[in-house]
Every structure is written in structure tokens, then in C-alpha cells.
C-alpha positions in Angstrom: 99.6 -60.4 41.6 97.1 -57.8 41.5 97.0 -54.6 43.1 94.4 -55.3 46.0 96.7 -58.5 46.6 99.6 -56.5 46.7 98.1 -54.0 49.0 97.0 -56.2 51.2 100.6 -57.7 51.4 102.3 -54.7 52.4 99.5 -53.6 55.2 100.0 -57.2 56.7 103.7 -56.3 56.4 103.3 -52.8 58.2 100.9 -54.6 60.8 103.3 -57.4 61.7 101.1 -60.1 60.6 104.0 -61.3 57.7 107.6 -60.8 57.9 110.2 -59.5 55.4 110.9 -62.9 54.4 107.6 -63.7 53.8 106.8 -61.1 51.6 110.2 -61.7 49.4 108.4 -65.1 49.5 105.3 -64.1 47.8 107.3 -61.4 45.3 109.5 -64.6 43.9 107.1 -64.8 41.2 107.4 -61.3 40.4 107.4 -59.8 37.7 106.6 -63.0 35.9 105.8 -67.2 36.5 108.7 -69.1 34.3 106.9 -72.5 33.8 109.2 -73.3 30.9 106.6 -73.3 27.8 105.6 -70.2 29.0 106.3 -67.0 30.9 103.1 -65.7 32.9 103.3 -62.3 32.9 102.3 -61.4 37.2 102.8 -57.8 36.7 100.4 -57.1 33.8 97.1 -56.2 36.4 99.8 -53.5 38.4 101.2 -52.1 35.1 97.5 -52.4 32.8 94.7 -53.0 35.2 93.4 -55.8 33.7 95.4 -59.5 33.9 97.0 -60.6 30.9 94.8 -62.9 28.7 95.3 -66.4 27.4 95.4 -67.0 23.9 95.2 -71.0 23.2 95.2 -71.3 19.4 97.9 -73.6 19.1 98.5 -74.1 22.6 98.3 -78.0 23.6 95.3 -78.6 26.6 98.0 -79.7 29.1 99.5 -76.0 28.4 96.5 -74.2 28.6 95.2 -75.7 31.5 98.4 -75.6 33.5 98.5 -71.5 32.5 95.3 -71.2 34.3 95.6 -73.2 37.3 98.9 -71.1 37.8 96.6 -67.7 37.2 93.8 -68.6 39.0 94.6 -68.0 42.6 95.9 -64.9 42.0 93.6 -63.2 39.5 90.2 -63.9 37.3 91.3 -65.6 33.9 90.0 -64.7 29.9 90.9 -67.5 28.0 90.2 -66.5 24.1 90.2 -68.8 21.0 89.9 -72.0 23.0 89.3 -75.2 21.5 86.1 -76.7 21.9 87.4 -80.0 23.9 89.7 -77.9 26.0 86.3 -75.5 26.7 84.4 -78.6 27.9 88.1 -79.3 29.7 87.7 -75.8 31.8 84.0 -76.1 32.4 84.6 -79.8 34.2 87.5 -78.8 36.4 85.9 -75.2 37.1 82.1 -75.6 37.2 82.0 -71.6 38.0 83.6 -70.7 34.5 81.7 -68.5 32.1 82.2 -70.3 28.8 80.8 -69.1 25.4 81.5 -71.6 22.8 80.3 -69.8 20.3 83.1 -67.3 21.1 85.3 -69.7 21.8 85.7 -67.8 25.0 86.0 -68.7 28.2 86.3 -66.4 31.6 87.4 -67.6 35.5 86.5 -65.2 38.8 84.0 -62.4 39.4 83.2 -59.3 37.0 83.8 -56.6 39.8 81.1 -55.0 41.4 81.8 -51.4 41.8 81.7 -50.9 37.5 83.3 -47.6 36.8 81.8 -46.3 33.4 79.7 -48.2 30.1 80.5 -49.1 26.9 77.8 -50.2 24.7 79.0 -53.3 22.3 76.6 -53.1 19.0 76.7 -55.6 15.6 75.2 -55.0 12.4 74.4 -58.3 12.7 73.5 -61.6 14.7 76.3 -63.4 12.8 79.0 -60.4 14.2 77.6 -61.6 18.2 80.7 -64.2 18.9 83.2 -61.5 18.3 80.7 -58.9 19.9 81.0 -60.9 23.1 84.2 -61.1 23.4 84.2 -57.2 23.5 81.7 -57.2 26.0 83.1 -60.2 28.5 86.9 -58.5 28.5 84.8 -55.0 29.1 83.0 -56.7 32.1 86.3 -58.1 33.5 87.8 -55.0 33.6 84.8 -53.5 36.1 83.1 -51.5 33.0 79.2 -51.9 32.4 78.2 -53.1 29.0 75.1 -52.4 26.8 74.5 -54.7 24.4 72.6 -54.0 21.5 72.1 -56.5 18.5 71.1 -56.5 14.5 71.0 -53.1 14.0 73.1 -53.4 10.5 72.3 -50.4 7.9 69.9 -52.6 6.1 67.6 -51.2 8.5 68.3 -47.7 9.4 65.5 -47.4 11.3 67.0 -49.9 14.0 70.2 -47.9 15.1 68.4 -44.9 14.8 66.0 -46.3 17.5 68.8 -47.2 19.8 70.9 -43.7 19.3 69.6 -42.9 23.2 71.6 -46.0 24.4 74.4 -45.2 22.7 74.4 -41.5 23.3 74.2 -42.8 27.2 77.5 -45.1 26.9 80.9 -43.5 27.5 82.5 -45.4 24.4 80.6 -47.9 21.3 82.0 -50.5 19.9 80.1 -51.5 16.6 81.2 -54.6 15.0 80.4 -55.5 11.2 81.4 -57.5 8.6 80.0 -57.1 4.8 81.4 -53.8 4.0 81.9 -52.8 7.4 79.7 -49.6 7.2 77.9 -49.6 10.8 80.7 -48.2 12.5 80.8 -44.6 10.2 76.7 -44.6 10.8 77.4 -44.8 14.7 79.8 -42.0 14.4 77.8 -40.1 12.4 74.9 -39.7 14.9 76.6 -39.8 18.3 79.4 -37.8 20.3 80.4 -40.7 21.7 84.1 -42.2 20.6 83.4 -45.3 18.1 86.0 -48.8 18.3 85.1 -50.5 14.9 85.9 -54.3 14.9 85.9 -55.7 11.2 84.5 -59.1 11.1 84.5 -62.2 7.9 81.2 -62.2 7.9 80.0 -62.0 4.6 79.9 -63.4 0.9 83.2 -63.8 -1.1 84.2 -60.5 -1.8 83.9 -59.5 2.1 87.4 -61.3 1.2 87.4 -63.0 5.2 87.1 -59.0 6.6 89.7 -57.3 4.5 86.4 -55.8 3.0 85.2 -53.9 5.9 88.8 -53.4 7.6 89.4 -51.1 4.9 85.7 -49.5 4.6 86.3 -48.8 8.6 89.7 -47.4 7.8 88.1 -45.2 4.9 85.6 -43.7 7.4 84.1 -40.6 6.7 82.7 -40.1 10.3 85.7 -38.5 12.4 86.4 -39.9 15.9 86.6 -43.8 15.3 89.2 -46.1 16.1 89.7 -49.6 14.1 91.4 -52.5 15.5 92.0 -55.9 13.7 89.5 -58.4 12.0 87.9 -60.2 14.6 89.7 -58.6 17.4 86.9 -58.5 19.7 89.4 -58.6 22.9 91.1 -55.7 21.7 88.5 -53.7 21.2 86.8 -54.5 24.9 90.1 -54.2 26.4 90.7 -50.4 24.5 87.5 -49.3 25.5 87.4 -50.3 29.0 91.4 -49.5 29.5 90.6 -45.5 28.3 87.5 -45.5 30.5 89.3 -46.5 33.6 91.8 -43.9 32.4 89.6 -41.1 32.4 87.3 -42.0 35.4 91.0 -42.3 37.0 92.2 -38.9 36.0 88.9 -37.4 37.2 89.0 -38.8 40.5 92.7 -37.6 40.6 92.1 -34.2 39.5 89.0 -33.9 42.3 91.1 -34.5 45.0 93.8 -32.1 44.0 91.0 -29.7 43.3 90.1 -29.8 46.7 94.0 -30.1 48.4 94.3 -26.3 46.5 91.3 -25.0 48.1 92.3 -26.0 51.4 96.1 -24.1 51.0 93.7 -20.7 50.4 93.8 -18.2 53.3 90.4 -17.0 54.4 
């Protein structure tokens, strides 16, 4: 249950239009759905802001697809590392699904409208976009904008260099490499704006499946960046767009206080 849902719940309940038992109806499920193989967590969009997300490697198709037909009515859905026959699976029962096979991604509602702040998603390289757009579709889902800028790796200087406006623009980058991983600490080095670094395995055999640029990322000279795992694409998108909603949160807050202590002031 989300918080809109919920909301609306308790005005029904305060108008008349539901009673008591009918909301300890709708709260059963709370804080969680038990459907034996697994527990669906109902309270994660109250307590995080963002539903929880359904990770399929090694999940059968029955179990996936019975997750999300539980989810479905009450939230959107961001299914991640989904086989490509249970993809095909979603796409037939939900024609309105946003899959991305490449990603192995697949998404279920509406991005919200009213988008709150940007993040721009950047790879070094066209091989890093799958993970890239998983940072970008959990971004979107969570009612941030996203920029997306593509192959601008520091084999060409010249091409991030050209973008730095864009990025300057955004209120959080996440750069995504593989190789040695250095994008992120060239980023970082040119903008104010706070850097996620997603590690990827792409690369020859000594980029050693992304250990390689974990650990160059780790090693950053550049201040101000954040690393999350190899290939954690989701992670990153859900970091970024989690501390922007924070922040524009906090600031909304703090304006409204602002303006309660003005009004206590005698002329």
C-alpha cells in the first residue's frame, strides 16, 4: 500500500464512505503479503518512497509472476534480472509493461508526473547502457527526471567535456564504467555535482568481471563520489533518486516552517 492509497483510505474513513471494519479489512495485508515462497513487503513505499523491487534470478516464472500480480494493484512494479522467457511472459499478460531485455528489466505502472529533481545517468561506454538503464528506469519510477548521456568514456576527453553543462544542470550523476573504471573520478573532477559510480564487467580479462574498476572507483582521487556494487545499476538509481526526494523533502519542510515563524512575529 502506498501512501496516496493510504491517504485516501483514511479520508474515506473520516467521510463515512468506509467503515472501521473495512479499513482493518484493507490493513490485513499490512505490513507485508505472506504468500508462502515469499513475503511481499506492503510497507516498503510508506517507510522508503519507492515500492520494493523484484529480483527474479532464481526465482521460478510461476513465482515471479504470482509476486507481481499480487503488487500490481497496489503499486507500479520493477522487476530486475528477469529471464528472457519470463520477460516475453510479463509483456503477454501486461501489454502496458516497459520491458528492456537488454537490461533484463522490466517495469509495470506510470513514471509519476510531477518529477521532483534530475539525475543525469552517463557510461563511458555503449556496452555500460543495460546497467545504465537500470539506473535511469528505477530513477524514473521514483518521480525523478533523468538525462541520459552515452559514450563519453576518457578515451575521448573531449566528449564529457562537451556534456559538463548537462551534468553541472543535474542534481546528482551517476557515471557507469567498466575497463578501469576511471569515468566516474573525471566526472567528479569537473563538476560540483555529487558522483554514484557503478562498476561494470565490461572489459578484457584483466577488468577481472568489474573487480578492476570497483577498486579504481574505490581508489578515487576526485572527492565527493559514492560507489555501489558491480553492476548494481538499481542501487545506484534508487540512491540517487531516494537523497533527491530527501532533500527536495527537507526543503519544502523547512519553507513552510520558515513561513509558520514569520507569522508568530508581532508587527
Amino acid at each position: 500500500m502506498n501512501t496516496e492509497k493510504l491517504r485516501e483510505l483514511l479520508n474515506e474513513l473520516s467521510q463515512g464512505k468506509v467503515n472501521v471494519e473495512d479499513v482493518m479489512h484493507q490493513l490485513e495485508d499490512l505490513p507485508f503479503k505472506n504468500l508462502e515462497h515469499t513475503k511481499i513487503d506492503s510497507h516498503r513505499s510508506l517507510r522508503r518512497g519507492a515500492p520494493e523491487a523484484i529480483y527474479c534470478e532464481d526465482k521460478t516464472e510461476n513465482q515471479v509472476l504470482e509476486i507481481i500480480e499480487e503488487m500490481v494493484p497496489e503499486s507500479s512494479v520493477l522487476a530486475t534480472r528477469v529471464n528472457p522467457k519470463v520477460l516475453k511472459k510479463i509483456q503477454d499478460i501486461y501489454p502496458e509493461a516497459l520491458t528492456y531485455p537488454e537490461s533484463n528489466l522490466a517495469f509495470i505502472g506510470e513514471f509519476p508526473g510531477d518529477t521532483r529533481g534530475k539525475v543525469a545517468v552517463i557510461t563511458a561506454g555503449t556496452s555500460d547502457i543495460p546497467v545504465a538503464r537500470k539506473s535511469e528506469v528505477t530513477a524514473r519510477s521514483m518521480g525523478v527526471e533523468v538525462d541520459t548521456i552515452f559514450d563519453v568514456g576518457v578515451s575521448g576527453l573531449h566528449r564529457v567535456i562537451s556534456v559538463r553543462d548537462r551534468i553541472v544542470e543535474a542534481d546528482m550523476a551517476i557515471v557507469v564504467a567498466g575497463m578501469e573504471g576511471a569515468l566516474p573520478s573525471v566526472v567528479a573532477g569537473l563538476v560540483d555535482t555529487p558522483v554514484v559510480a557503478v562498476p561494470t564487467d565490461v572489459g578484457y580479462g584483466t577488468n577481472l568481471d568489474g573487480i578492476t574498476p570497483l577498486l579504481g572507483m574505490l581508489n578515487a582521487c576526485a572527492p565527493g563520489i559514492t560507489v555501489v556494487n558491480i553492476g548494481d545499476g538499481y542501487g545506484a538509481g534508487y540512491f540517487a533518486a531516494a537523497t533527491i526526494n530527501k532533500i527536495k523533502d527537507n526543503s519544502r519542510t523547512a519553507s513552510k516552517n520558515e513561513g509558520k515563524e514569520d507569522s508568530n512575529y508581532d508587527c
